[in-house]
NUNU-799789 format. One record per atom (N, C-alpha, C): residue in three letters; z, x negated, y negated. Coordinates in steps of 0.001 Angstrom, whole numbers, plus 524288, in hexadecimal, padded with zeros to 5 digits. Example, Ala and Ser with C-alpha at 12.3 -4.5 7.8 and 13.67 -1.06 7.14 Angstrom:
ALA81E787CC7A8163AALA81E787CFF481194ALA81E787CC7080CE4SER81BA87CDCE808CASER81BE47CA9A80424SER81EBE7CD9C7FFE2
END
This chain:
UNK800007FCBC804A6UNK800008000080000UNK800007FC987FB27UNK8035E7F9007FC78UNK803487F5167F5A4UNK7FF397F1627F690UNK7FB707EFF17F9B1UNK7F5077EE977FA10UNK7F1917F2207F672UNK7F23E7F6C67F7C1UNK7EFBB7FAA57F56AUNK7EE1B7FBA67EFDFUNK7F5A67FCA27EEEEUNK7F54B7FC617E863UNK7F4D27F9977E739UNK7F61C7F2237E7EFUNK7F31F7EE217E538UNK7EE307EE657E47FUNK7E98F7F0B17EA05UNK7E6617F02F7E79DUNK7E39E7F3A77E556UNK7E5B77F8BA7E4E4UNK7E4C57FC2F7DFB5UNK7E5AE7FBB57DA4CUNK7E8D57F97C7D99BUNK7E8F77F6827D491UNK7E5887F1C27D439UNK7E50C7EF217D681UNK7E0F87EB127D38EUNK7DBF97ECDA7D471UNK7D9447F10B7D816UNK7D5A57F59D7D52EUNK7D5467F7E47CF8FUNK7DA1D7F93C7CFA2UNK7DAA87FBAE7C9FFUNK7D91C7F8E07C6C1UNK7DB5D7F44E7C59CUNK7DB167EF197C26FUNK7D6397ED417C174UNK7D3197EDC17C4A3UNK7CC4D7EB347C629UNK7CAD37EE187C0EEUNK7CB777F4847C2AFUNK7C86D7F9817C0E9UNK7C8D17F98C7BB66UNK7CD487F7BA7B7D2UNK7CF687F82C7B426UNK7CF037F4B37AFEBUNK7CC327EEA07B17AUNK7C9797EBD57AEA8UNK7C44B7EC947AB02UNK7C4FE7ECC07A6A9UNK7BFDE7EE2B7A36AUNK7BC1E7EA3E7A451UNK7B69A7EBE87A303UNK7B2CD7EAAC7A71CUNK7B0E17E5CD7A380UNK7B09D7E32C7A486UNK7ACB27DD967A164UNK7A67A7E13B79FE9UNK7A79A7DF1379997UNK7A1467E165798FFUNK79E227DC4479A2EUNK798717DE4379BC3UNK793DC7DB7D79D50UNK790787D91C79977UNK78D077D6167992FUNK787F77D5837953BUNK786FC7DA09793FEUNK786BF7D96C78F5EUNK783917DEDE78A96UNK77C9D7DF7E78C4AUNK77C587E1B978F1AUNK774FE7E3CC79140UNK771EA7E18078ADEUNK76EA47DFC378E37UNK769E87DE3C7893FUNK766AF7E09A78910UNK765FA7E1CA78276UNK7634E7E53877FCFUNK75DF47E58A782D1UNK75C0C7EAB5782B3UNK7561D7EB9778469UNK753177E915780E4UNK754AA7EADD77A27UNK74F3A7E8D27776BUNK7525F7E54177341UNK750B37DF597726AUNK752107DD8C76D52UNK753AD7DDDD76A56UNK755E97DD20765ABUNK756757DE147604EUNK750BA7DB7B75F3BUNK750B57DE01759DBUNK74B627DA187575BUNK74E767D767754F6UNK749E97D2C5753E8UNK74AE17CE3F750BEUNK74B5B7CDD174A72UNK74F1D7CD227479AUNK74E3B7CCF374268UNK7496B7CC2374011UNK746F77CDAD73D79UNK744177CC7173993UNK742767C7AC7358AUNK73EB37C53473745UNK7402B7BF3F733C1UNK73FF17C11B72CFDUNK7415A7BF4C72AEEUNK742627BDFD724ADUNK73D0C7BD6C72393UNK73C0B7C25571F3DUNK738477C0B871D69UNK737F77BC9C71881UNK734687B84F71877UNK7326B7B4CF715EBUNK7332F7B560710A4UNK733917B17770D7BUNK735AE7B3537081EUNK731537B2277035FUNK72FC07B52A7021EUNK72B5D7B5B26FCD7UNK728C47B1D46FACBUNK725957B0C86FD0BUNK7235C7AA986F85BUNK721F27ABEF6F368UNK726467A8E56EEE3UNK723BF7AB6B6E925UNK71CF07AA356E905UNK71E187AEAF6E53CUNK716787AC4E6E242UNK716287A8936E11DUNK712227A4476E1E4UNK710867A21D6E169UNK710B47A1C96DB67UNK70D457A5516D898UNK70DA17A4E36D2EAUNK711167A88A6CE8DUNK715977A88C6D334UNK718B47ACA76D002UNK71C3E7A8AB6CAF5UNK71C5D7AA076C682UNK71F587A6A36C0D7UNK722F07A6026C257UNK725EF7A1856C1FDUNK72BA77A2356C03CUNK72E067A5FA6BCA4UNK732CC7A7306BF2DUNK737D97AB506BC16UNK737837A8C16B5D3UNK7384F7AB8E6B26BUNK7387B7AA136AD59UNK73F6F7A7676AE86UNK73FD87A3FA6AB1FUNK745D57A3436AA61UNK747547A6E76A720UNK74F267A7226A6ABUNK7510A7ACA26A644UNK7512D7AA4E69E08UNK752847AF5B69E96UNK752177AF6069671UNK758607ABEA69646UNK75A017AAA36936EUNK75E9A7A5466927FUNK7617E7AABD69052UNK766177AB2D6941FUNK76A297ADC269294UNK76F087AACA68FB7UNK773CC7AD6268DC5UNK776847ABD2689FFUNK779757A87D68BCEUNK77B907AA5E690BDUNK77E3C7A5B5694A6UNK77C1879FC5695B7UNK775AF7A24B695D9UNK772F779B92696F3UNK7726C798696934CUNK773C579BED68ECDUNK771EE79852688E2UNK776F979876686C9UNK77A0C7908368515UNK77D877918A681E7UNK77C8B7938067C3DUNK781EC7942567B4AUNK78205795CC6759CUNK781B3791236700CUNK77ED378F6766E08UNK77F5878C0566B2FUNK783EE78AB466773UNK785C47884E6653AUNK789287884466278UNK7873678A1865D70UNK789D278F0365B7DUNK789107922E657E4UNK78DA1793EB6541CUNK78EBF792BD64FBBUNK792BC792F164B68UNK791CC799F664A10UNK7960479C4564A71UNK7958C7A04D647E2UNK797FF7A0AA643BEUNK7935E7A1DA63DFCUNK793557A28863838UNK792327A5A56361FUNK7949E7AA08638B2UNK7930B7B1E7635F9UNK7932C7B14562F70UNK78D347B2D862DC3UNK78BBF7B4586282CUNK790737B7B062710UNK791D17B92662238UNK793647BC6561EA3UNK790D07C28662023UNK796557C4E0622B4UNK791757CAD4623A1UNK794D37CEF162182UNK791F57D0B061D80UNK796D77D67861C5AUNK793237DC6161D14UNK794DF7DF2A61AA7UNK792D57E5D4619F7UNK78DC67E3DD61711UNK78D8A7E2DB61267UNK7886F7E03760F4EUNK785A37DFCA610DDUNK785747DC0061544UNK781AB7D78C616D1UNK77EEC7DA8061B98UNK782317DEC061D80UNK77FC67E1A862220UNK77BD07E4ED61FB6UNK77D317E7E561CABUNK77B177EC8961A27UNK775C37E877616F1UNK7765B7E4BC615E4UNK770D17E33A611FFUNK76E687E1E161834UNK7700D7DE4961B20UNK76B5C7DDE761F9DUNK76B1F7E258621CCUNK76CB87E6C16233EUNK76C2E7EB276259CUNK7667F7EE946205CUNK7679F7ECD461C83UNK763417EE9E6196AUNK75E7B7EDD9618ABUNK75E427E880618FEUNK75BBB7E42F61B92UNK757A67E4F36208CUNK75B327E60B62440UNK758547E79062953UNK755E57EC9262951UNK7554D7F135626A0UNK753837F4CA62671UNK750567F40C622CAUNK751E27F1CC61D6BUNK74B437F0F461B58UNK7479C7EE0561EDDUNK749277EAEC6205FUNK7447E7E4DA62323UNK743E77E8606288DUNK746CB7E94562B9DUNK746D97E848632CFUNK746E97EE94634B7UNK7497A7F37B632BAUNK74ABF7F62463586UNK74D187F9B66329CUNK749627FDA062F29UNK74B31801F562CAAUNK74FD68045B62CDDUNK7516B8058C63383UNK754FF807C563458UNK75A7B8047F63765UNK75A5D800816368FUNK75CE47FDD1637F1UNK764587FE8B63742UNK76749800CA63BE9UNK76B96800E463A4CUNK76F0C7FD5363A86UNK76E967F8F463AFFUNK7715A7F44663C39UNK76F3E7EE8B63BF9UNK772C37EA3F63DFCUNK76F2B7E36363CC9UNK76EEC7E1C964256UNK76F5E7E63C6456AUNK76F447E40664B23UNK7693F7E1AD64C85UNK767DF7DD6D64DEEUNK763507DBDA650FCUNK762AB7DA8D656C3UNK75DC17DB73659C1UNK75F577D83865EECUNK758E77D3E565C40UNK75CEE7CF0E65E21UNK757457CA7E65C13UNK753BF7C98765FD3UNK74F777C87365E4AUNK74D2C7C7D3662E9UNK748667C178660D8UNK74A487BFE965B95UNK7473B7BAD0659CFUNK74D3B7B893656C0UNK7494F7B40D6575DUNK74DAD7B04E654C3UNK74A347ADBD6501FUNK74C817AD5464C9BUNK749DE7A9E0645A9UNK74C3D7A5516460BUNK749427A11E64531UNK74C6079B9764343UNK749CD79C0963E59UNK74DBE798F863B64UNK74D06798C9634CEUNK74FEE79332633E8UNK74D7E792AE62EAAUNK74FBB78E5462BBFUNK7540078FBE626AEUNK7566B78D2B62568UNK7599578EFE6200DUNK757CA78CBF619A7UNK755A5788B361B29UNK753457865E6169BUNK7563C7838E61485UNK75AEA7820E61483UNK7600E77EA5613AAUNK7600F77CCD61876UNK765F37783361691UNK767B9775D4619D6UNK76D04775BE61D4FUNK76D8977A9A61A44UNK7759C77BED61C05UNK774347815461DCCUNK7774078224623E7UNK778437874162732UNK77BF3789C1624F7UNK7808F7860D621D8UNK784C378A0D621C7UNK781DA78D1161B3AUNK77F0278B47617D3UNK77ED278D0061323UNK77AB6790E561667UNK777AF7907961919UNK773C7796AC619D2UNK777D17999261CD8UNK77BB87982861FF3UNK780BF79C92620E2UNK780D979D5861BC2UNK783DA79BEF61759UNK7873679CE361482UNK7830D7A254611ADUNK77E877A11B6116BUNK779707A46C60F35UNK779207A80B610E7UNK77A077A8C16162DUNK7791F7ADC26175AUNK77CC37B40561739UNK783277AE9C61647UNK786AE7B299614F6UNK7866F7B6FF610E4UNK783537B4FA60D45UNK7804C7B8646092CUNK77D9D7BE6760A08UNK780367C25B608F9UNK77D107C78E60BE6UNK7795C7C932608B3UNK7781B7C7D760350UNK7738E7C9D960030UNK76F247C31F6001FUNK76A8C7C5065FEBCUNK766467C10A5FE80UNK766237BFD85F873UNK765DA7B9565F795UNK7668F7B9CF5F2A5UNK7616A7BC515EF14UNK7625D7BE2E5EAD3UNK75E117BFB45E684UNK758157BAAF5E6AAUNK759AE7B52C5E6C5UNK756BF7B22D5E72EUNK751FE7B2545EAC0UNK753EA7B3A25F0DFUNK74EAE7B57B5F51AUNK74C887B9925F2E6UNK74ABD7B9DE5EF4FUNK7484B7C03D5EDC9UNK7463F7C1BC5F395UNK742B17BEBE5F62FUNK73E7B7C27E5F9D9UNK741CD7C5165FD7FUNK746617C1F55FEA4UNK74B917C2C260311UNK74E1D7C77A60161UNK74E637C7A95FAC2UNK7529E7CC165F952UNK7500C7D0305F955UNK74B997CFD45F7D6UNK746D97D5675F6C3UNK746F67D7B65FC3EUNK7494B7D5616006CUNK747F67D907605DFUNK74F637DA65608D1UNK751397D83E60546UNK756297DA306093CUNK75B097D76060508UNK75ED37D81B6044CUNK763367D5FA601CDUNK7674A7D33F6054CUNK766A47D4116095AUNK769697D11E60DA3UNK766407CB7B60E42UNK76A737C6B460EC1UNK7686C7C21A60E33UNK768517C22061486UNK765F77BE6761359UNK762B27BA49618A9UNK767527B97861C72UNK7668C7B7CB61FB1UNK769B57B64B6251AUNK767A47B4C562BACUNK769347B22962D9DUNK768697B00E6331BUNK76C347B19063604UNK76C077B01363D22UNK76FC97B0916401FUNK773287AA9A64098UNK76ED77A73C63FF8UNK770AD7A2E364162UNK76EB379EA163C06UNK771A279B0363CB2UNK771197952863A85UNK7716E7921563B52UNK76E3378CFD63D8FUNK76E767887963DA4UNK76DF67853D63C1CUNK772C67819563C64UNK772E877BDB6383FUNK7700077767638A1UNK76E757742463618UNK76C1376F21636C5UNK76E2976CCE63BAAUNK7720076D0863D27UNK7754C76AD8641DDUNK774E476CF364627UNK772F27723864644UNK7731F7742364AB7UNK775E4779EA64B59UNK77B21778326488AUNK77EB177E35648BAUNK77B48783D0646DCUNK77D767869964B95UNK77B6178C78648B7UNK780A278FEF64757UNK77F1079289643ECUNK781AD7968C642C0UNK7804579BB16437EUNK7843B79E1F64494UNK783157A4A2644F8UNK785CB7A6AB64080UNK7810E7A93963E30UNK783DA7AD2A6389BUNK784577B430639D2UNK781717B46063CF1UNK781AA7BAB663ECEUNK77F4F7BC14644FFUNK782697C0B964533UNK77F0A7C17664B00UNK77A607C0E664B8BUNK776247BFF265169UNK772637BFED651FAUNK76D837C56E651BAUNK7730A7C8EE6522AUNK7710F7CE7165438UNK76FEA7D23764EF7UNK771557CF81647BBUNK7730C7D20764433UNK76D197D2406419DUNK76ABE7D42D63EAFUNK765B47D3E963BADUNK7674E7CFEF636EDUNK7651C7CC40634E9UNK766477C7DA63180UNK760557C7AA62F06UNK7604F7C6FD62926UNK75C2F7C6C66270AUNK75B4B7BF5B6277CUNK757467BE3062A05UNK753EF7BA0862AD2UNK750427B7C562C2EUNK74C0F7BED162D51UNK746F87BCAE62EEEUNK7432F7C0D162D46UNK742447C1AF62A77UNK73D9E7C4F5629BCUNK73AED7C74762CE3UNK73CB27CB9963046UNK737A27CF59632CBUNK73A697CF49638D4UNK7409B7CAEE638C8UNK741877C8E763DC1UNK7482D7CAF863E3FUNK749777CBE5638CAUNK74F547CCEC63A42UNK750C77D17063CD8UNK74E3F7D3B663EBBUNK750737D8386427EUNK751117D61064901UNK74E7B7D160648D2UNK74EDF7D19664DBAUNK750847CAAB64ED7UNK750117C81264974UNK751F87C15C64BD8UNK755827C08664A9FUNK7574E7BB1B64DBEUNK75CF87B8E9649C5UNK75A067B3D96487AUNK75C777B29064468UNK75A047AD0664018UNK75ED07ABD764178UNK75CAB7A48A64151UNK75E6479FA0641F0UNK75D9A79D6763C22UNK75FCF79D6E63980UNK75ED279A556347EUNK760967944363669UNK75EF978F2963487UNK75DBC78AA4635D5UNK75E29785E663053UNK7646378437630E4UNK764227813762B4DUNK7606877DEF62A5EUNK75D5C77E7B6260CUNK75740779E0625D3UNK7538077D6F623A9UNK75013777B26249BUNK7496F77BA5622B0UNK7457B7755F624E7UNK741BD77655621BBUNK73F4C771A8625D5UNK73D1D76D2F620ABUNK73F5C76D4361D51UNK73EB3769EC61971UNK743417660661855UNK746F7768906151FUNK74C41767326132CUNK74FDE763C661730UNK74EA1769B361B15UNK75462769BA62064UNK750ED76AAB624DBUNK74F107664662526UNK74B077687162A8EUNK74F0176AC862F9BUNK74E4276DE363373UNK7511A76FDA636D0UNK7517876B1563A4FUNK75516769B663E22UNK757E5767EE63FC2UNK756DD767F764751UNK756D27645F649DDUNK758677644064F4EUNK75AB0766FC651D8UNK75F67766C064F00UNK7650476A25650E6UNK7648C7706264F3AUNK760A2772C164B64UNK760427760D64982UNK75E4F778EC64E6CUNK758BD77605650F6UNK7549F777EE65514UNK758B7777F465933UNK75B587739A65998UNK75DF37759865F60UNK761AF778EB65F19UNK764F677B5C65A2CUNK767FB77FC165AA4UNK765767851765A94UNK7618A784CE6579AUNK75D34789B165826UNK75B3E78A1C65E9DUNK75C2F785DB65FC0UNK75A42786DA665E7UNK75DCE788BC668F9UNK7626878622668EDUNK766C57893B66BCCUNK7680278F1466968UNK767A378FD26643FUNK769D7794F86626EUNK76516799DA6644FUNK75DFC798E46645BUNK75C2979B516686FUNK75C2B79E5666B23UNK75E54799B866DEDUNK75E7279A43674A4UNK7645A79D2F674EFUNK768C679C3F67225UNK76B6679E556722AUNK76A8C7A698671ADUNK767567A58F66D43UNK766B77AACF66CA1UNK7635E7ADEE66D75UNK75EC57ABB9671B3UNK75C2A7AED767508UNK760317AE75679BAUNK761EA7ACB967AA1UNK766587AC1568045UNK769117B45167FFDUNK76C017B3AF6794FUNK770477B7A367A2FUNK76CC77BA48676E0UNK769BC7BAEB67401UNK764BB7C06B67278UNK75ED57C121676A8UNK75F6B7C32867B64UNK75BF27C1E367C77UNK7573C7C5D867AD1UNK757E67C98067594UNK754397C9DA672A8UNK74F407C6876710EUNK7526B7C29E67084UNK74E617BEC666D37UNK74A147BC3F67005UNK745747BCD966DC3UNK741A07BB3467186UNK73CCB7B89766C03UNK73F177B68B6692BUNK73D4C7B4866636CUNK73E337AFE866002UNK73CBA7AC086608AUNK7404B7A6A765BFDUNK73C017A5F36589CUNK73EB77A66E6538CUNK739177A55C64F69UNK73C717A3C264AD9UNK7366079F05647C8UNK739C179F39643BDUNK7396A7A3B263E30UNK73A617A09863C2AUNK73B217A6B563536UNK735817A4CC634A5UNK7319179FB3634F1UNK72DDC79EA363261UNK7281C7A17663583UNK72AC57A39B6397DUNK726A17A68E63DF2UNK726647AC9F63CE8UNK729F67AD9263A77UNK72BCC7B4A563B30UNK728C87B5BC63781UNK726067B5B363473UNK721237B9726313FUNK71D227B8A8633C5UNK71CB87B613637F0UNK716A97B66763B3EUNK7184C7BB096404FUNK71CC67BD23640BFUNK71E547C090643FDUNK71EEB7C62E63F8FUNK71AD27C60663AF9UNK719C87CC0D639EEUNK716997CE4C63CB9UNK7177A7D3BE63D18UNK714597D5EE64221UNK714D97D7376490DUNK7194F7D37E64941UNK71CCE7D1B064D6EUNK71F3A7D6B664F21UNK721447DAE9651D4UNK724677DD6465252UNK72A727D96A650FFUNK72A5A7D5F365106UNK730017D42F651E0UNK730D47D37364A6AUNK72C9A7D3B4647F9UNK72E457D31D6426AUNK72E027D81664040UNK731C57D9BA63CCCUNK734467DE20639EEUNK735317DD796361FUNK731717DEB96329FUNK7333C7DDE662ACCUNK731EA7E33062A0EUNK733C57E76462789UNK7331A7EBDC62633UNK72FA67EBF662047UNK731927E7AB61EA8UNK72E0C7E6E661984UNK72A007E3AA618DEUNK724FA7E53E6185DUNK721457E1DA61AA2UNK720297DCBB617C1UNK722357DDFE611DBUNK721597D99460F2DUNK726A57D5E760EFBUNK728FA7D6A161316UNK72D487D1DE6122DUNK72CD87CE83615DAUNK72B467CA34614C3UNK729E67C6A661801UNK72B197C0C861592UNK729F07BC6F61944UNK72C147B7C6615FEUNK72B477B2B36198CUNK7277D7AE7F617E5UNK7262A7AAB161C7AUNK729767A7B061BC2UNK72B9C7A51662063UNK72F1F7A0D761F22UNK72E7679CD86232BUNK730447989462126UNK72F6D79324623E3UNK733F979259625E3UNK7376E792D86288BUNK73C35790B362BFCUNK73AA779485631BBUNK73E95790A963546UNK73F5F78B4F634D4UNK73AD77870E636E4UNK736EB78A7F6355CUNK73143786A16382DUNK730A67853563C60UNK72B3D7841263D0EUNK72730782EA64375UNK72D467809C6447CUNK72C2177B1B641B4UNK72F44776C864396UNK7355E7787F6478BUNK737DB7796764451UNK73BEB77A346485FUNK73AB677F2064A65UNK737F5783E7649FBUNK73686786F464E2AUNK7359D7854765330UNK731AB7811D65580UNK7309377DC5658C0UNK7333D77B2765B25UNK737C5778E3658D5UNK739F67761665B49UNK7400D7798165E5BUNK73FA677E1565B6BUNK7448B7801965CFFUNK7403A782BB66492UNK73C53786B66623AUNK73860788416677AUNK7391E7864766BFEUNK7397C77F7866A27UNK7374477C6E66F1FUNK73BA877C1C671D5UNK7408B77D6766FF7UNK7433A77BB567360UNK7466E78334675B7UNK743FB786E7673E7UNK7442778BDF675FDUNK7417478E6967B2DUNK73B6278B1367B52UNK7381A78D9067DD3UNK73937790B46843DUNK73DDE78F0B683BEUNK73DAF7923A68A8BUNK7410B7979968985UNK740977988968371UNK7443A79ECA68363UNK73EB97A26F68262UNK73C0079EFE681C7UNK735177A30B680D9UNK7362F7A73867BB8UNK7396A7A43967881UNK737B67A9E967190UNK732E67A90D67077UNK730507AC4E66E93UNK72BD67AD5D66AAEUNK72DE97AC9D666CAUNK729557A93B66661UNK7282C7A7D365E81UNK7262F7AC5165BE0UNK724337AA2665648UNK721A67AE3E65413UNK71D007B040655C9
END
């Protein structure tokens, strides 16, 4: 009897073992094969190069620039605000501009700070008759540069400033201590005009224009020139070919149009 049940139990025991699994049966049909990579584009042959990118504000430092805010009161708004509606814009409610040219000029002297000190002046004197006969608001620039190099800032870039005939609605002037006789312009003059530029096509990227004051009456007819009065006009010689050229040559990869 105890034969028996021993070996009914290790029956049991056999029965009660979970079963070893076997090889996994192989598939009837394949997987397919990935797909090779398709081949990668041969450029054109004569396709141009990418233009390079327009010189943003980040890529372009800031030159060293003195700020020398003109003299600005109630007066001085209201005569250029008068100003701009006779010459630029009948209806003009404000001195806001967006620029889209830049003026280089000469001063005809030899001292930056005395054409600052000039411009603090908000009426034109009696003496310019042709100047006073069109506006009572005196003359003005954004900028000034010294024989040395230094520029100054006398007003925003963005404000309407009487300094170009047919152009102040839409430029900012560089006035430039010198002329090309007396005070001939200067080395240091061209290379701050070059940095100030580039500076300010960098952060206006309006501007798509560098000219000088002695070019802007050959741009009557121009959409970009605006004199409301047809007979006010006025040729002038600053700051000439000469340093026009030399400031250009060292611009040419921002591509402005001349006159």
């Amino acid at each position: 009897m105890r034969l028996v049940l021993v070996a009914f139990a290790a029956a049991c025991s056999q029965s009660s073992a979970p079963a070893q699994p076997g090889p996994a049966p192989a598939s009837a049909t394949p997987a397919p094969a990935a797909p090779a990579p398709a081949p990668a584009a041969a450029p054109a042959p004569d396709a141009p190069p990418l233009p390079d990118a327009a010189p943003t504000a980040a890529a372009v430092s800031r030159p060293p620039i003195v700020d020398a805010p003109m003299v600005w009161s109630p007066e001085r708004a209201a005569l250029t605000l008068e100003y701009r509606r006779r010459h630029s814009a009948a209806d003009a409610a404000d001195l806001a501009i967006e620029p889209t040219a830049i003026v280089l000029h000469y001063t005809g002297g030899g001292s930056a700070k005395a054409t600052r000190r000039y411009f603090d002046n908000p009426t034109i004197e009696a003496e310019r008759a042709a100047l006073a006969r069109a506006g009572k608001v005196n003359v003005s620039a954004h900028f000034v540069v010294d024989r040395d190099g230094t520029i100054y800032q006398i007003q925003p870039v963005t404000r309407f400033a009487r300094h170009c005939i047919g152009l102040n609605h839409t430029a900012i002037g560089v006035e430039n201590a010198g002329d090309e006789a007396t005070f001939p312009l200067t080395d240091a003059q061209v290379e701050a005009n070059v940095q100030l530029v580039r500076y300010l096509v960098a952060t206006q990227p309006t501007i798509t224009r560098l000219l000088g004051h002695h070019e802007v009456m050959g741009l009557r007819g121009d959409p970009i020139y605006v004199e409301l009065d047809p007979a006010y006009k006025n040729d002038k010689g600053d700051p000439g070919p000469r340093f026009m050229a030399k400031v250009r040559a060292k611009l040419t990869d921002l591509g402005l149009a001349g006159p």
